[in-house]
C-alpha positions in Angstrom: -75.2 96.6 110.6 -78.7 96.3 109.1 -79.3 93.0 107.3 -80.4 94.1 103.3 -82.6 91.3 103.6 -85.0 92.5 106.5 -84.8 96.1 104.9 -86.2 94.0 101.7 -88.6 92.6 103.4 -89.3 95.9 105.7 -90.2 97.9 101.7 -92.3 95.0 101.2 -94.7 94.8 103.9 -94.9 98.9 103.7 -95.7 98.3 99.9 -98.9 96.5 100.9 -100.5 99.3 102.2 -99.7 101.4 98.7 -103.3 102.5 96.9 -103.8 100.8 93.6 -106.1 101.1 90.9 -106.7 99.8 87.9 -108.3 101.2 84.6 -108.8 101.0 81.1 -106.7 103.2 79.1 -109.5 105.3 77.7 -111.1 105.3 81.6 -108.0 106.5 83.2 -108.3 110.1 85.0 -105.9 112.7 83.2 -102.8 113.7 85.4 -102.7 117.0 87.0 -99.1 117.0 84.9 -100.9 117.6 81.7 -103.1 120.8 83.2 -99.2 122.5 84.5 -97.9 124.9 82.0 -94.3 124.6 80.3 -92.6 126.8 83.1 -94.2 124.6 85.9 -93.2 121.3 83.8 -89.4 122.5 83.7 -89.3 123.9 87.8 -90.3 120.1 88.6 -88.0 118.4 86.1 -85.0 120.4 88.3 -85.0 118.5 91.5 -85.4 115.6 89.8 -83.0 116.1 87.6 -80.7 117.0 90.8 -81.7 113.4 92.7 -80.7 111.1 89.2 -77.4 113.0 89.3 -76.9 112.0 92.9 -77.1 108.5 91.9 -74.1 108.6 90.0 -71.7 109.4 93.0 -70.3 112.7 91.0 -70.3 116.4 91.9 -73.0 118.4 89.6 -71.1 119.9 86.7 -70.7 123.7 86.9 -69.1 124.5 83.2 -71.1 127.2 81.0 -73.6 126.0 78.8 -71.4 126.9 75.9 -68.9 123.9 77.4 -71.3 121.4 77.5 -69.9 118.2 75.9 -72.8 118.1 73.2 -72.4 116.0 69.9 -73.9 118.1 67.0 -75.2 115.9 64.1 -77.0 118.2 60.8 -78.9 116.6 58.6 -75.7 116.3 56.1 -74.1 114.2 58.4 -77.1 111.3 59.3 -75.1 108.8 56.6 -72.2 109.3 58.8 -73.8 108.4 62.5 -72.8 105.0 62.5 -69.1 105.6 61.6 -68.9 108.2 64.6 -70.6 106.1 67.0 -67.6 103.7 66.2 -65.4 106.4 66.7 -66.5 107.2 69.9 -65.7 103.7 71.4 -62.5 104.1 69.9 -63.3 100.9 67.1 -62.6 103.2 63.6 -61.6 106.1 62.0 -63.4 109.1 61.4 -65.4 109.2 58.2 -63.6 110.9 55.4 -64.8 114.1 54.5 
């Protein structure tokens, strides 16, 4: 079994050979990011999307999109966010309507 400590210290010394610069914030080259289009923004946000859900240990959810567990809050109901954020941890009733 691998000792966490030498894998540590392994990242470390393979961390040293990582490029770095350093500029101002109004020197600073543009990233290639901001020249990708909307479509090409949302085809990289999926894989990484994928790898944080991986993190958490559970399958990818596979309901509909009209069974995603979604909170709707209108306008109307901004006075009342605070009340149903206590509902939610189970601390108070619902706000009276």
């Amino acid at each position: 079994m691998k000792n966490p400590v030498d894998d540590i210290h392994a990242r470390a010394r393979q961390r040293v050979a990582w490029p770095v610069r350093k500029y101002r914030l109004a020197d600073a080259p543009r990233d290639d990011i901001a020249l990708a289009t909307a479509a090409e923004r949302l085809a990289m946000m999926w894989p990484i999307a994928l790898d944080a859900w991986s993190f958490t240990g559970r399958t990818l959810p596979d309901y509909a999109r009209a069974n995603a567990p979604v909170r709707v809050i209108r306008p109307q109901d901004l006075a009342d966010v605070d009340a149903l954020e206590g509902v939610s941890a189970g601390k108070k009733d619902p706000p009276k309507r």
